[in-house]
C-alpha positions as CSV (number, residue, x, y, z in Angstrom):
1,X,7.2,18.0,47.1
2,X,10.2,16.3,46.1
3,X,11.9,18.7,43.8
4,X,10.9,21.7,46.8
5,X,13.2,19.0,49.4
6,X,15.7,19.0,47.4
7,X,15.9,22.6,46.8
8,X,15.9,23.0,50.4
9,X,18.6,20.5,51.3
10,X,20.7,22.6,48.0
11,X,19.9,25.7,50.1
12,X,21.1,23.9,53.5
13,X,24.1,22.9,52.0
14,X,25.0,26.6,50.4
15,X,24.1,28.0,53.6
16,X,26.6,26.0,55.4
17,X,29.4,26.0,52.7
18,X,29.3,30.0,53.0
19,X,28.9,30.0,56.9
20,X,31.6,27.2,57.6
21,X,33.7,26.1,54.6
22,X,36.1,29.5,56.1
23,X,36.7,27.9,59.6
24,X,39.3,25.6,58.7
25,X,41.7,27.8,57.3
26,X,40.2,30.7,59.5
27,X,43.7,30.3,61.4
28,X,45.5,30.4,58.3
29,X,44.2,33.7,57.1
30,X,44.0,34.9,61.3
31,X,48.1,34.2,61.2
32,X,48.7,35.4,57.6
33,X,49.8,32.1,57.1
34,X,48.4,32.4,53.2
35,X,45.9,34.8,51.6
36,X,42.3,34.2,51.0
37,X,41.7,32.8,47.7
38,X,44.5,29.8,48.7
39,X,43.1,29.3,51.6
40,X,39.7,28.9,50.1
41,X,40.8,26.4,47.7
42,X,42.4,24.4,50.6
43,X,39.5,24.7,52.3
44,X,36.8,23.5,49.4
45,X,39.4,20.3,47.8
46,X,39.5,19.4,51.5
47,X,35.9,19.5,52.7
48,X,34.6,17.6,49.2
49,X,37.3,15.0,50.5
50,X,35.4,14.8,54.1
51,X,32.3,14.7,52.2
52,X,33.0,11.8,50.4
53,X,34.4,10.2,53.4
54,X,31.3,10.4,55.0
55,X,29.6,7.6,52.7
56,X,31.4,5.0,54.6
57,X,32.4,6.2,57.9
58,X,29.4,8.4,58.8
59,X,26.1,6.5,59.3
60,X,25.2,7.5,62.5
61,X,24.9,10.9,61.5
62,X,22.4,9.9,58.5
63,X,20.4,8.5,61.0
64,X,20.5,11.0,64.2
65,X,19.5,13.9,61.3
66,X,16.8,12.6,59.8
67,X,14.7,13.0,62.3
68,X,15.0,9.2,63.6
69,X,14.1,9.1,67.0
70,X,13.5,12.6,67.8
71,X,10.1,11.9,66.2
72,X,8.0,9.3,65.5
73,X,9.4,7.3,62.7
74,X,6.3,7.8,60.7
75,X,6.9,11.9,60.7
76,X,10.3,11.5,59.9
77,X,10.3,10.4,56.8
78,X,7.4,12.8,55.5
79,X,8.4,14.7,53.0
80,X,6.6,17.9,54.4
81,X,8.4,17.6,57.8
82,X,11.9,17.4,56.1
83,X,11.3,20.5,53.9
84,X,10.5,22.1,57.0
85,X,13.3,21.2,58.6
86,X,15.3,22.1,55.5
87,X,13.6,25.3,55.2
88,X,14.4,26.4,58.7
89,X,18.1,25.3,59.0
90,X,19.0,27.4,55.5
91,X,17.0,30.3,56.4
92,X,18.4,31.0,60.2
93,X,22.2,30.3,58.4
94,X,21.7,32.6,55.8
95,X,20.6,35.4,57.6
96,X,24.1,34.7,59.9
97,X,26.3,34.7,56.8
98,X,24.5,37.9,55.4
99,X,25.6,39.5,58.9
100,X,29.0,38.0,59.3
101,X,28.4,36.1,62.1
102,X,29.5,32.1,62.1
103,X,27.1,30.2,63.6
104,X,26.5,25.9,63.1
105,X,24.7,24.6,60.9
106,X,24.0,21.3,63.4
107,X,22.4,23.7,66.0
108,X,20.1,25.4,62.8
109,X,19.2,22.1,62.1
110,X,18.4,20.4,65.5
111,X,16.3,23.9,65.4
112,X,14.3,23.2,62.6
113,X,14.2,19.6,63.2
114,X,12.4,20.8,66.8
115,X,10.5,22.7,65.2
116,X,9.0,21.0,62.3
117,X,8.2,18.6,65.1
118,X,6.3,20.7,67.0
119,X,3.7,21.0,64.3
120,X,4.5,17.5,62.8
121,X,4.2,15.2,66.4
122,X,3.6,17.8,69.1
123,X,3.0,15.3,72.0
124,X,5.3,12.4,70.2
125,X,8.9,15.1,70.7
126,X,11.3,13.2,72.1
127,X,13.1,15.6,74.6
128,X,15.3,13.1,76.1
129,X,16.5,12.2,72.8
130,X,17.1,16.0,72.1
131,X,19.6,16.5,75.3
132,X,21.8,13.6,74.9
133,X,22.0,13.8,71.4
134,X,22.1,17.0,70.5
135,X,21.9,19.7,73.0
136,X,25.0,18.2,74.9
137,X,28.0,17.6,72.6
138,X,26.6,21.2,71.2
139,X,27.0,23.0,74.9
140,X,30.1,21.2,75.4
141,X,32.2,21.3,72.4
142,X,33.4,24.9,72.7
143,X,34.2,24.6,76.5
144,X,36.2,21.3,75.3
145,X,38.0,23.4,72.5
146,X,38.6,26.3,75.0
147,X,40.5,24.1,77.6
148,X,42.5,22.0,75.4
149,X,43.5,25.5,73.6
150,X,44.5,26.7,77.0
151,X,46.1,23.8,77.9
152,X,48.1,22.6,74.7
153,X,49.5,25.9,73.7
154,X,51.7,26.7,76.8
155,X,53.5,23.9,76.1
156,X,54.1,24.1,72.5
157,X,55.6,27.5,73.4
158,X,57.8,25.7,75.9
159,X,58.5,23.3,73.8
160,X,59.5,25.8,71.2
161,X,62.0,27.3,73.3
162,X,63.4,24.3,74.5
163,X,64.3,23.6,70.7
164,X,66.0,27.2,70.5
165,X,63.5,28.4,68.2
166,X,62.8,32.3,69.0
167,X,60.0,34.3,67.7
168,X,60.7,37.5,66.0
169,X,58.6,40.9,65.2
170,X,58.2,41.8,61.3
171,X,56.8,44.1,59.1
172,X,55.5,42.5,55.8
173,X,54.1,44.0,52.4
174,X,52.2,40.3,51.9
175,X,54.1,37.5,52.3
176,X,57.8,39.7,52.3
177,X,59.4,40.5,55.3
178,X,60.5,44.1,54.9
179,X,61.8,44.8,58.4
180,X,62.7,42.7,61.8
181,X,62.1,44.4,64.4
182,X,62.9,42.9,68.3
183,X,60.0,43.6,69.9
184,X,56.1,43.8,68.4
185,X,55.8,47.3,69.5
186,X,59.1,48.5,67.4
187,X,57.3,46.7,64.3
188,X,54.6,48.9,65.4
189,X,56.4,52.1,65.3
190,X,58.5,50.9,62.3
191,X,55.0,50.6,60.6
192,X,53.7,54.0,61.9
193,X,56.8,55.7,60.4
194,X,57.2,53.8,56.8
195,X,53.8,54.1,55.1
196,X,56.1,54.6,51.6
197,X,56.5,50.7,51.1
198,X,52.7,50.2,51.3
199,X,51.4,53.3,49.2
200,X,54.5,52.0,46.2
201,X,52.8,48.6,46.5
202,X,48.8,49.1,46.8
203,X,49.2,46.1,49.5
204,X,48.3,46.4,52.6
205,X,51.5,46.4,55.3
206,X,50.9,44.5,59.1
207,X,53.0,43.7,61.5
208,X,53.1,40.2,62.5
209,X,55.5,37.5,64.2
210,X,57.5,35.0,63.0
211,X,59.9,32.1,63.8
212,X,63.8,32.2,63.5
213,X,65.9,28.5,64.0
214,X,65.6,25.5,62.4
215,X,64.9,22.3,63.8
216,X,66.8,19.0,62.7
217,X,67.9,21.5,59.3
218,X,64.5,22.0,58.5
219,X,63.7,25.6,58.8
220,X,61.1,26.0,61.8
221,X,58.8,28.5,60.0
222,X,58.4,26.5,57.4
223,X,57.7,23.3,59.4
224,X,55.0,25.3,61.1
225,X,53.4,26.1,58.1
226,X,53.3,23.4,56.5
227,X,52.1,21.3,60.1
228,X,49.5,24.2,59.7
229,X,48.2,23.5,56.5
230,X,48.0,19.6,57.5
231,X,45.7,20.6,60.2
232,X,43.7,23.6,59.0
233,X,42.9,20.1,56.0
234,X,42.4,18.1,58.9
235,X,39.7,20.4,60.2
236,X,38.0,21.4,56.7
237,X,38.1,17.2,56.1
238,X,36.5,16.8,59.3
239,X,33.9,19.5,58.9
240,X,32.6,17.8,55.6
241,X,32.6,14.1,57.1
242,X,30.6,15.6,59.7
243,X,28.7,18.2,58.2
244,X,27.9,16.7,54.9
245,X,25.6,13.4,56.2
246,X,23.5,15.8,58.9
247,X,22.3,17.6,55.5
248,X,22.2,15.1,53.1
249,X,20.3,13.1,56.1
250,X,16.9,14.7,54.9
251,X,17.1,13.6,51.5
252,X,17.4,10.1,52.4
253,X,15.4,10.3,55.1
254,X,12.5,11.5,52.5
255,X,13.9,8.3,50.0
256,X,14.3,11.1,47.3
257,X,18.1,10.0,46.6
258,X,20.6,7.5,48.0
259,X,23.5,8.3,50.2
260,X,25.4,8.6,47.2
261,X,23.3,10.7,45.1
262,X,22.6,13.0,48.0
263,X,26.6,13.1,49.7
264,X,27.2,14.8,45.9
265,X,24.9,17.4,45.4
266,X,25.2,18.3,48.9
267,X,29.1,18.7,48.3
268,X,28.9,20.6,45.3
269,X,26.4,23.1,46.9
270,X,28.3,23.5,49.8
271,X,31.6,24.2,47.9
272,X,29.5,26.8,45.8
273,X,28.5,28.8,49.4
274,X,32.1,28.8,50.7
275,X,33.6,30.4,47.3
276,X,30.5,32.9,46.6
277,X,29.5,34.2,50.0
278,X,32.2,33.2,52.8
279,X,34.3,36.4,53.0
280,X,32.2,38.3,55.9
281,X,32.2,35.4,57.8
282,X,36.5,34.8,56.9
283,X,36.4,38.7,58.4
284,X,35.0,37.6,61.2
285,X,36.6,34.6,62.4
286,X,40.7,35.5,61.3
287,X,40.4,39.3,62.0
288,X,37.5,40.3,64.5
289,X,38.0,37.3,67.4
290,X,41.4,37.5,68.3
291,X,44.9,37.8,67.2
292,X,47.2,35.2,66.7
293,X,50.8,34.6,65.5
294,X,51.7,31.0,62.9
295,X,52.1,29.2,66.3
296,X,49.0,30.2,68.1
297,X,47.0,29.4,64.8
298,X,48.0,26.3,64.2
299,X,47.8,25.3,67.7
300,X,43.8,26.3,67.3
301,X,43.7,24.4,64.2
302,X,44.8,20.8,65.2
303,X,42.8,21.4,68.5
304,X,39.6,22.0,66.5
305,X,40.5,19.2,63.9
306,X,41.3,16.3,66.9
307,X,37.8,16.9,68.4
308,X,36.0,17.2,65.5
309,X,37.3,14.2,64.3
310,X,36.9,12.3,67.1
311,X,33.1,13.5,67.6
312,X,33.0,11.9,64.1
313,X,34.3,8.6,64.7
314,X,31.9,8.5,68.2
315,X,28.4,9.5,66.0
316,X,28.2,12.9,67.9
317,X,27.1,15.7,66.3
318,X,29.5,18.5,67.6
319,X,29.0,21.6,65.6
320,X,32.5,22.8,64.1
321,X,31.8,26.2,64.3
322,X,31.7,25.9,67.9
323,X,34.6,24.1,68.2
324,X,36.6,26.3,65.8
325,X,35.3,29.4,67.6
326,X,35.9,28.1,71.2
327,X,39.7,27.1,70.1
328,X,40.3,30.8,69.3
329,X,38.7,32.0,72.2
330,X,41.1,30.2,74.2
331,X,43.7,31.4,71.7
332,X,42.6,34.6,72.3
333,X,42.3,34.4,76.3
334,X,45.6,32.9,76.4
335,X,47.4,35.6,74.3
336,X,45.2,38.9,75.9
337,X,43.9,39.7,72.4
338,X,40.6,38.4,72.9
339,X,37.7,40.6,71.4
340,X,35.1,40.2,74.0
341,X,31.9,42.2,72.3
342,X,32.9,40.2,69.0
343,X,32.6,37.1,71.0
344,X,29.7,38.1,72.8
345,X,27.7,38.8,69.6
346,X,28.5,35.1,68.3
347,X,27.4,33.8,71.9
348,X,24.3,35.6,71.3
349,X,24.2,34.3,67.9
350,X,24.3,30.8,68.7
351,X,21.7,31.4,71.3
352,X,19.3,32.8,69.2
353,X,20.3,30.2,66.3
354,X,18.1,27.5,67.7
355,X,14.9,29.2,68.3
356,X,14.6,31.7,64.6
357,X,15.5,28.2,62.8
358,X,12.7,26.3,64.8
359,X,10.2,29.4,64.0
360,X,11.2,29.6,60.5
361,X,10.5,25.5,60.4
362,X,7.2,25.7,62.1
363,X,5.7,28.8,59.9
364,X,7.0,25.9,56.9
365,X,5.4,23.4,58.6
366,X,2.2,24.8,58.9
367,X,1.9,25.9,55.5
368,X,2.5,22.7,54.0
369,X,0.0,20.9,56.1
């Protein structure tokens, strides 16, 4: 039973690393800040980092994911109810990744945790416990990143021009600038009518936007990339200081490794899922949500990074794929770009998250009794 937990919590952790290692530099790719396989390292050095992180500064989140006080403490350290819980969490995530769609690992697990209970301590569920703890900073974390989106990126824009910093329309072949154009739509029409550059350089040609002016002598396009990178860090840091202890949680929950022990081979699997099987899911979340120019990513990015953080520091378990998906929504609703049926199937998505993870548990559950 020990060796199938563990297996389980190696399949949680794969699950999630190929589902959500992409959100944190989801922005960089959505603004063509940087390519994919950069953005991916990025994304994996910083996430281990979080992971590690979480040893020390991340015991709530140990506790509130192994099942403690959602069941009775006697279930919750059963080694059958964990690999049901296991079980259930890894199989709803996969079967997101496999379809491109990014939901949270947290909700597949307060799923399966639910779940597993239900067969495990069906009169002993602690629903209370389940709102305030789990079902709440879940429901409201998007709406939070949605506002703050709305909110914080009119006046970076104002602030922008203030500065004398102007935003200009170009067509690149990569990362070269081939042609400025004043206005998006001329770099569209530029585009339509010089298809030679692209078909000389097997790359694919876009238009996209850029900034012009320095600030203080520092150019301000490269200030913004590099703030960008700092955050899109911030938020993959984050997402393994809070994602990493919720799976690693039902290992030491079971007592079949420390913290330590478990924090690593968590890591490791989950930087395995993000470089093997995260590219649908990239698709998704930097091409198919919205559009978005070095500012408006960025802007998404430290938003997502900020509350993900702080949900960290207060022991609540906000998922960061709903964070990071609300921010571009906002990004989205704020520049007219938003992809509403896109956003409607991960809405669905994280509806139906929940429930397949709890029925995946429960069908685990009652096997192994």
């Amino acid at each position: 039973m020990s060796v199938a937990l563990l297996v389980a919590v190696l399949a949680v952790a794969f699950a999630n690393g190929a589902n959500d290692n992409v959100k944190g530099v989801a922005t960089l790719l959505g603004s063509r800040t940087t390519t994919y396989w950069p953005a991916m390292a990025w994304a994996t050095a910083t996430t281990l980092a979080g992971a590690v992180a979480s040893i020390f500064f991340a015991a709530a989140l140990f506790k509130a994911f192994g099942g403690a006080g959602l069941v009775p403490a006697a279930v919750a350290t059963q080694k059958a109810f964990l690999l049901s819980a296991a079980a259930g969490a890894a199989g709803a995530v996969l079967v997101a990744t496999v379809l491109g769609l990014p939901i949270s690992t947290t909700h597949g697990l307060t799923g399966a945790l639910v779940g597993a209970g239900l067969v495990f301590a069906p009169h002993d569920l602690k629903w209370p416990v389940l709102g305030a703890k789990f079902a709440l900073p879940l429901a409201l974390s998007p709406v939070a990143a949605m506002a703050a989106t709305l909110l914080l990126y009119p006046v970076f824009r104002g602030a922008r021009r203030a500065l004398g910093v102007t935003a200009e329309s170009c067509v690149c072949i990569g990362r070269k600038i081939v042609a400025t154009c004043p206005t998006p739509a001329a770099a569209a029409t530029y585009l339509q009518d010089n298809v030679v550059p692209t078909l000389q350089t097997g790359t694919t040609a876009c238009c996209t936007q850029r900034y012009a002016g320095a600030v203080a002598g520092v150019s301000a396009q490269q200030a913004l990339d590099a703030a960008h990178f700092l955050t899109a860090g911030a938020m993959s840091f984050a997402r393994g200081l809070n994602d990493a202890p919720k799976i690693a949680a039902l290992a030491v929950a079971a007592s079949a490794m420390g913290v330590r022990g478990s924090v690593a081979i968590v890591a490791a699997a989950m930087a395995v899922g993000g470089l093997v099987l995260a590219t649908r899911v990239a698709r998704t979340m930097s091409e198919k949500v919205a559009e978005m120019n070095t500012g408006q990513g960025f802007t998404a990015s430290l938003v997502t990074s900020g509350l993900v953080i702080a949900a960290t520091a207060f022991g609540l378990p906000v998922s960061t794929t709903h964070v990071s998906c609300g921010a571009l929504f906002g990004i989205g609703t704020v520049n007219g770009t938003a992809r509403w049926k896109m956003i409607a199937a991960i809405l669905l998505a994280w509806v139906t998250t929940l429930p397949v993870a709890a029925l995946i548990a429960m069908a685990v559950a009652a096997a192994s009794r």
